[in-house]
C-alpha positions in Angstrom: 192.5 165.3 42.4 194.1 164.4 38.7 195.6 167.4 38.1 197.5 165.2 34.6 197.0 166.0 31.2 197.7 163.9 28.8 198.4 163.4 25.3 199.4 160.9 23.3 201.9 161.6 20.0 202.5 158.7 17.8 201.3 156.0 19.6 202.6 157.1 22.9 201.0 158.2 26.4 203.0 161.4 27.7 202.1 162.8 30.5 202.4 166.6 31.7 201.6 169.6 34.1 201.2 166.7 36.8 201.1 168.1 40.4 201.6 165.6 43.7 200.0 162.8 42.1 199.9 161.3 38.2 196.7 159.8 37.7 196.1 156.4 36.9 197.5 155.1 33.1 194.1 153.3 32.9 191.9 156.4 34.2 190.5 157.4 30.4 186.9 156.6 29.6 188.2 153.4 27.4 189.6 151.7 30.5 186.6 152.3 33.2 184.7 148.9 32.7 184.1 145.9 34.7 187.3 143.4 35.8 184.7 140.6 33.9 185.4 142.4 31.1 189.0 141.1 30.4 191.6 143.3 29.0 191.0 146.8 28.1 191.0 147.9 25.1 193.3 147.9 22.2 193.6 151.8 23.0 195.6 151.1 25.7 197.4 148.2 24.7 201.1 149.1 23.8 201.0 152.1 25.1 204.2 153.7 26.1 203.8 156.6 29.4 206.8 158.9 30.0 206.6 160.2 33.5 207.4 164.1 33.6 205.9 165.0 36.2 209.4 165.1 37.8 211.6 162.3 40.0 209.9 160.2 42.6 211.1 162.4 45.6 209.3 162.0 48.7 207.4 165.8 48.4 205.5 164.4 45.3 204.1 161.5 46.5 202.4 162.1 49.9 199.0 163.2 48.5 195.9 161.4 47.7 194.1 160.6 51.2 190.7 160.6 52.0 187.8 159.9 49.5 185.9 156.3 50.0 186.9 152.8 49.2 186.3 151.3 45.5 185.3 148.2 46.7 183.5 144.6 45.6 183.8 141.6 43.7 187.3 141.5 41.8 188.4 144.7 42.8 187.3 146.6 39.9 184.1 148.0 40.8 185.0 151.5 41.7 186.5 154.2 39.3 189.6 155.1 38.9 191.8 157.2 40.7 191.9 154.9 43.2 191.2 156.6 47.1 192.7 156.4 50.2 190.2 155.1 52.1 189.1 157.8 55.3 188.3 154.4 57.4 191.3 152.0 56.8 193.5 149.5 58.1 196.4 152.3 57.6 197.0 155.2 59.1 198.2 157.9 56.4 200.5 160.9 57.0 202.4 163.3 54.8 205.6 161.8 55.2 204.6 158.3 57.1 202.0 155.4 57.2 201.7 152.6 59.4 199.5 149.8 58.4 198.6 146.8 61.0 199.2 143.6 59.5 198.9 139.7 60.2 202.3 137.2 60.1 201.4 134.2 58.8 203.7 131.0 58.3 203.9 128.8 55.2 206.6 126.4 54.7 208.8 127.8 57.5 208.9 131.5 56.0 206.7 134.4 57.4 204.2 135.7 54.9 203.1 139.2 56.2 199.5 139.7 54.8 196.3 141.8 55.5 192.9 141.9 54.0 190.5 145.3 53.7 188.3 146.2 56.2 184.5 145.1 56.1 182.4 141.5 55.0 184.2 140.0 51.7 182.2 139.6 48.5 180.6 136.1 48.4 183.6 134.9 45.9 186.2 136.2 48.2 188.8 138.9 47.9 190.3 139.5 45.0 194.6 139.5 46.5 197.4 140.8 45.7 201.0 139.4 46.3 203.8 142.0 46.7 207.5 140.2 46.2 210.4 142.0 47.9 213.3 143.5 46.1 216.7 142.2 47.5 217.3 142.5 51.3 214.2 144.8 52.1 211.8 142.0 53.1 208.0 142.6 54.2 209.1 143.5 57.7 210.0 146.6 56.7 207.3 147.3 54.7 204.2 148.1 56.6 205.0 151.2 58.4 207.8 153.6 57.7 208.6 157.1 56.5 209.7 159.0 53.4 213.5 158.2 54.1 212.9 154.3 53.5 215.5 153.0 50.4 214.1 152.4 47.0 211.1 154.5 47.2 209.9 152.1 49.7 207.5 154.7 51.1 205.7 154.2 48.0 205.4 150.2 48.5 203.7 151.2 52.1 201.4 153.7 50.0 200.8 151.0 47.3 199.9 148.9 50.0 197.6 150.9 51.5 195.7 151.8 48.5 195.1 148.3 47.7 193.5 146.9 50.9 191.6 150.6 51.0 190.3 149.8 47.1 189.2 146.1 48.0 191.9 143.9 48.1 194.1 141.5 50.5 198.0 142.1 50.2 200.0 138.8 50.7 203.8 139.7 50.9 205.9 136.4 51.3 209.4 136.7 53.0 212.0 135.9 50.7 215.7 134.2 50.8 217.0 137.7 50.6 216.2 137.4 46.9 213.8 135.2 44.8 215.4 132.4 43.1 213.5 133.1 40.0 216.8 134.0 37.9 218.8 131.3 39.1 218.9 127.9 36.9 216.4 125.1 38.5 213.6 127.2 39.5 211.5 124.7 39.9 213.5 122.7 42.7 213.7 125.6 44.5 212.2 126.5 47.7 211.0 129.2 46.5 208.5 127.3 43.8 207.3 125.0 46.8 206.7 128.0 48.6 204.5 129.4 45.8 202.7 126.4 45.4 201.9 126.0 49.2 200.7 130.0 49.0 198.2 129.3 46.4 196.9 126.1 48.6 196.2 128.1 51.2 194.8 130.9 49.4 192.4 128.7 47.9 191.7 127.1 51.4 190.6 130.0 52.7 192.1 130.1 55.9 195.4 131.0 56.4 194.7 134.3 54.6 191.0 134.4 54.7 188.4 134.6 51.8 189.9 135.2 48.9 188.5 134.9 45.0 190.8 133.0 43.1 189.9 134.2 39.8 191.1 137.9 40.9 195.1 137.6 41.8 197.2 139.8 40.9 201.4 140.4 41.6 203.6 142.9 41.8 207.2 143.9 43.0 210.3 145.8 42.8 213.6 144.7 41.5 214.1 140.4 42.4 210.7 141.1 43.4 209.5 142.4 40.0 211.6 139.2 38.5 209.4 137.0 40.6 206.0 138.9 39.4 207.4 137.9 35.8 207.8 134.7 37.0 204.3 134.4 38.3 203.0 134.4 34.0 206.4 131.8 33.1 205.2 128.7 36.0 202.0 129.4 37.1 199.9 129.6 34.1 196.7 131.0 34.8 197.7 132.2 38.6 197.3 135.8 38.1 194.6 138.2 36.1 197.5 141.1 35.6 200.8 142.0 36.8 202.7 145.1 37.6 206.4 145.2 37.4 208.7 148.1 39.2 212.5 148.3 38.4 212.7 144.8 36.4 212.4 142.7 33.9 211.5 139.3 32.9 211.1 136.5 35.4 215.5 134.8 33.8 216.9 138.1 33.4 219.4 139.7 36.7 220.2 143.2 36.0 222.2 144.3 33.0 222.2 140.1 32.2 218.5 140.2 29.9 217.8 137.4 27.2 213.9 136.9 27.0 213.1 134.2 24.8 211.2 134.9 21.2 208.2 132.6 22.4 206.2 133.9 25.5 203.5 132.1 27.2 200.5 131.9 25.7 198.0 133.3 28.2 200.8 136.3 29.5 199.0 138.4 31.6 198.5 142.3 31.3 201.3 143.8 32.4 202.6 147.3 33.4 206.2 148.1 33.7 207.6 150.9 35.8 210.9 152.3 35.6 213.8 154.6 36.2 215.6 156.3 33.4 218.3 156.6 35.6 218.1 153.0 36.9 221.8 151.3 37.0 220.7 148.5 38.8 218.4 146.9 36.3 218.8 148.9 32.8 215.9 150.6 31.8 217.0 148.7 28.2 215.8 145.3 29.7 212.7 146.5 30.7 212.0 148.0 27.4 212.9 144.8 25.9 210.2 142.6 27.6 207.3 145.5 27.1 208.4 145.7 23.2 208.2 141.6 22.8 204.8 141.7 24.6 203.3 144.8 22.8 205.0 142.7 18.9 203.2 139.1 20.4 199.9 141.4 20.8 199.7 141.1 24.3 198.6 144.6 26.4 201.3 146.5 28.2 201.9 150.0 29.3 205.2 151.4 30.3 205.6 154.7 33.1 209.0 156.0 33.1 210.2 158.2 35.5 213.3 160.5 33.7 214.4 161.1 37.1 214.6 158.1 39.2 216.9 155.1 39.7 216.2 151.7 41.3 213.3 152.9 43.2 209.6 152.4 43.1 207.7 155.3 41.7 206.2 157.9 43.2 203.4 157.4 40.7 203.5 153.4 41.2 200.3 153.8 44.0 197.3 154.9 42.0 199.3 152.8 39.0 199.2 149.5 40.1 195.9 149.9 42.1 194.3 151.4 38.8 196.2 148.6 36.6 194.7 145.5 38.9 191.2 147.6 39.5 190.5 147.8 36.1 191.7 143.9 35.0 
């Protein structure tokens, strides 16, 4: 259970007395509706969550199995917190969790990708693509333990929760990194790849039924560049976004300039972040959420005082909670 409690002191969401697991930044009774709905509302637009519930060390995020599925048309159907699901595509252990998985490939590169268990809704699943950080490609990412670099336990666990809570998880092999902060995007491989990927989403056959009006993206570090990335090319591609450990879709560590003008149709978007991150300044970060939250868009930000370039501990029930309830 949601052990949180939370208060919020001059506009911002602070967190406190959390035990194992913070609940989700969306799990109030403003943020509870229907995906049809849109965004949430203006309560939780802008606001700003400070993760004290301690650093994003492996004995604080294990918890949170069993409970049933939230499942059904866009993913937003149950309630948040999101469950592990006690029937599951994953198996779930303290400290490990393997999850069986399909290979897929598009354009010569292996897209790793799984959908949930049971009969999809009539419009498909609602999907979810999860971009690698930098040299930690999907291969590694479907079974492993609490020792994994950059919290990567957590991106098993996030994972997990998704296809248990209704929705397929497409994880595309990258270059090493994504070319989404290098000049020419749009000649690179990596744009044909993303263009091929949405093809065959909407075919419905490489990666089975899925609802096109219900994709969503996330990733850590060139990963969370590329989620950025999704709301800069692909106008329209994605219904929210969650980024871990970066910033927005031009910037490459410490090197940050977001332009004044954003896209129009942005996406709600969650950061997550590491006060201690040295990899990708927790300043860049801030800088993105504070020019969405001035242009009016919604944004939330979870900082972790503790943690580096890592996904959060917290960044399961997050990002589940996040795309459940968009």
């Amino acid at each position: 259970m949601n052990s949180c409690r939370r208060s919020i002191i001059h506009g911002q969401v602070l967190l406190f007395g959390c035990m194992l697991i913070l609940g989700c930044g969306s799990s109030d009774s403003s943020q509870s509706g229907s995906s049809q709905g849109g965004p949430s509302s203006s309560s939780q637009t802008g606001a700003s969550s400070s993760g004290q519930g301690g650093a994003s060390s492996s004995s604080q995020g294990s918890g949170g199995a069993g409970g049933s599925a939230a499942t059904g048309s866009g993913g937003a159907t149950g309630m948040c917190p999101p469950m592990l699901a006690a029937s599951s595509r994953c198996t779930v252990q303290t400290d490990s969790i393997d999850c069986t998985h399909e290979i897929a490939t598009v354009m010569g590169r292996e897209v790793y990708w799984q959908s949930p268990l049971g009969t999809p809704p009539a419009q498909g699943w609602p999907a979810v693509f999860v971009f690698q950080g930098t040299g930690f490609g999907p291969s590694v990412t479907w079974s492993g333990g609490t020792g994994l670099p950059f919290g990567g336990f957590y991106q098993i666990k996030l994972q997990a929760m998704l296809l248990d809570n209704g929705f397929t998880v497409i994880a595309p092999a990258a270059n090493t990194a994504w070319a989404t902060n290098f000049p020419g995007y749009e000649q690179s491989a990596d744009h044909a790849l993303m263009l091929a990927l949405f093809d065959a989403m909407a075919a419905g056959t490489t990666f089975g039924s899925i609802d096109m009006s219900h994709v969503y993206a996330t990733g850590i570090s060139s990963g969370g560049y590329m989620t950025s990335r999704m709301a800069v090319t692909y106008p329209g591609s994605c219904r929210a976004l969650a980024i871990q450990s970066a910033s927005y879709a031009t910037c490459a560590g410490p090197l940050c300039n977001i332009p004044s003008m954003l896209p129009a149709d942005h996406p709600p978007t969650l950061f997550l972040h590491g006060q201690v991150d040295t990899t990708v300044p927790i300043a860049t970060a801030q800088s993105y959420y504070d020019k969405l939250k001035a242009a009016g868009f919604e944004t939330e930000m979870i900082i972790d005082p503790n943690a580096g370039h890592e996904w959060l501990y917290v960044a399961p029930e997050e990002i589940t909670c996040w795309f459940m309830t968009h």
